[in-house]
C-alpha positions in Angstrom: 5.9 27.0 4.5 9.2 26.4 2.7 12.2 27.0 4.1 16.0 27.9 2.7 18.8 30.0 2.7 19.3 32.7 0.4 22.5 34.5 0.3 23.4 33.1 3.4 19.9 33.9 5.2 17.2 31.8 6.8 13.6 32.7 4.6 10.6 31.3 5.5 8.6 31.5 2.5 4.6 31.2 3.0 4.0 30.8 -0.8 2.5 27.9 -2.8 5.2 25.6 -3.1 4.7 25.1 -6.4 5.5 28.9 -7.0 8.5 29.1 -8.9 11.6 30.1 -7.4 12.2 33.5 -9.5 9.0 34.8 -8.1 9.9 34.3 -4.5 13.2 35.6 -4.9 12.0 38.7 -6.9 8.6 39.3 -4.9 8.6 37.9 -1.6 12.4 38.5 -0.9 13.0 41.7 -2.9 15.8 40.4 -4.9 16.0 42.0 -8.1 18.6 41.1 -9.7 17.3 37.7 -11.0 15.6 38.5 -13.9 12.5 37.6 -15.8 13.6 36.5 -19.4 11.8 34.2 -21.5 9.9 32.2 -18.3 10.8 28.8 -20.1 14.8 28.4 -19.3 16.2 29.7 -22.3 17.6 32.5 -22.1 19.1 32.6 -18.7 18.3 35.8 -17.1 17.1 34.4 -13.9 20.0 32.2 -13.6 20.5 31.8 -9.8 22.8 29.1 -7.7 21.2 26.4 -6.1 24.0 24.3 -4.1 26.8 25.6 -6.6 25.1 24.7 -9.5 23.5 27.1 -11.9 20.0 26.3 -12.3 16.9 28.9 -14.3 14.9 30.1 -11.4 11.6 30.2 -13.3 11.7 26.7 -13.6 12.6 25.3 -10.1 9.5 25.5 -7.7 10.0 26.7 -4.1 9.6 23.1 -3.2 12.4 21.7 -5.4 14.8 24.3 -3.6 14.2 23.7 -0.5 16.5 22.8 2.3 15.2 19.2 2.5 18.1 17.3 3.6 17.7 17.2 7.6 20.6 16.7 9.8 19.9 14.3 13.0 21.0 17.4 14.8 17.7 19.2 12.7 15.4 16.4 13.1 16.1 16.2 17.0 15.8 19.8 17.2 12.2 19.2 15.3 10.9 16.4 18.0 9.7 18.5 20.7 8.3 15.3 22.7 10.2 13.0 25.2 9.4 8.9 25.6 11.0 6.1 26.4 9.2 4.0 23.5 12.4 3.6 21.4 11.0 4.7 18.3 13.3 7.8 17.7 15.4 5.7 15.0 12.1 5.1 12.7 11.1 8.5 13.3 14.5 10.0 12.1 14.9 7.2 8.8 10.8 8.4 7.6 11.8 12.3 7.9 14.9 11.0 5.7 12.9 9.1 3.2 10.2 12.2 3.3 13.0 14.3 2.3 14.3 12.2 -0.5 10.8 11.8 -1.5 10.4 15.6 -1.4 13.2 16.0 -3.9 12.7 13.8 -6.2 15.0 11.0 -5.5 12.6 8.5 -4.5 8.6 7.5 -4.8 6.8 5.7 -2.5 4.0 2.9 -3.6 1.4 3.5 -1.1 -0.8 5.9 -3.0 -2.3 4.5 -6.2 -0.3 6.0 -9.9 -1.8 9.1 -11.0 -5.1 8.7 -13.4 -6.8 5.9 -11.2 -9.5 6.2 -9.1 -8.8 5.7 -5.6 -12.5 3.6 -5.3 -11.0 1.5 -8.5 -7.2 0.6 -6.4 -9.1 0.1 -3.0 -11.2 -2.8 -5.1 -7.7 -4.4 -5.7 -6.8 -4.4 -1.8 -8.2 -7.6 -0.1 -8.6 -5.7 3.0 -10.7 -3.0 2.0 -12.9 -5.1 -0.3 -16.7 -5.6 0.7 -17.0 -8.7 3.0 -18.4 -11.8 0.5 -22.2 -13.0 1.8 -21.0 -16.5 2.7 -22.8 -17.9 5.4 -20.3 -20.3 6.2 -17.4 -18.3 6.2 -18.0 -16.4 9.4 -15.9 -17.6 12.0 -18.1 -16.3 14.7 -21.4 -17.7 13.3 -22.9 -21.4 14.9 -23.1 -23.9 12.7 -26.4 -25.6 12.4 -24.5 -29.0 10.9 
């Protein structure tokens, strides 16, 4: 679900977020009055504000619009759970780096670069290689020396 404000609303869109933003505005939200021109940013007809900046609708996604800046206020609001374990601070700095992530700003290196096989990176990652078949490297086994 992708959430925004639109003319100074709260919308909860349930669209693919790749779904560009002209088509949300026009069919989901029954806004007219942004156009469909050309569909490739030319000519300008579904020129809409994002933020005060004038951006082609038909080529933002509902997920590049989105609202994805949390507040601590928001993100406190979000965390519907009470403990005492302390980890509140982490929990607020990954929504933040899942936001910045989420627009663009920032990648993360966990996940292999697109075109490789996941199989092919895991081979790469000591951990998650096949153990070797050395009989004397097991630490539990008894030596017969």
């Amino acid at each position: 679900m992708t959430r925004m404000t639109v003319n100074g609303q709260p919308v909860h869109y349930r669209m693919d977020p790749r779904t560009p933003l002209l088509w949300a505005l026009r069919d989901a939200s029954n806004l007219t009055g942004t156009k469909y021109g050309c569909g490739i940013g030319v000519c300008g007809a579904c020129t809409v504000h994002i933020d005060g900046e004038a951006v082609r609708s038909c080529q933002v996604t509902l997920a590049e619009a989105e609202d994805a800046d949390p507040s601590d206020d928001e993100i406190d609001a979000a965390i519907t759970n009470l403990c005492r374990c302390g980890t509140y601070p982490r929990i607020r700095e990954a929504i933040r780096l899942a936001a910045r992530v989420a627009r663009g700003e920032e990648r993360l290196a966990a996940a292999p670069p697109p075109g490789i096989d996941p199989e092919d990176a895991a081979r790469n990652v000591e951990a998650l290689a096949p153990p070797v078949a050395d009989r004397n490297s097991d630490p539990g086994r008894i030596r017969e020396d």
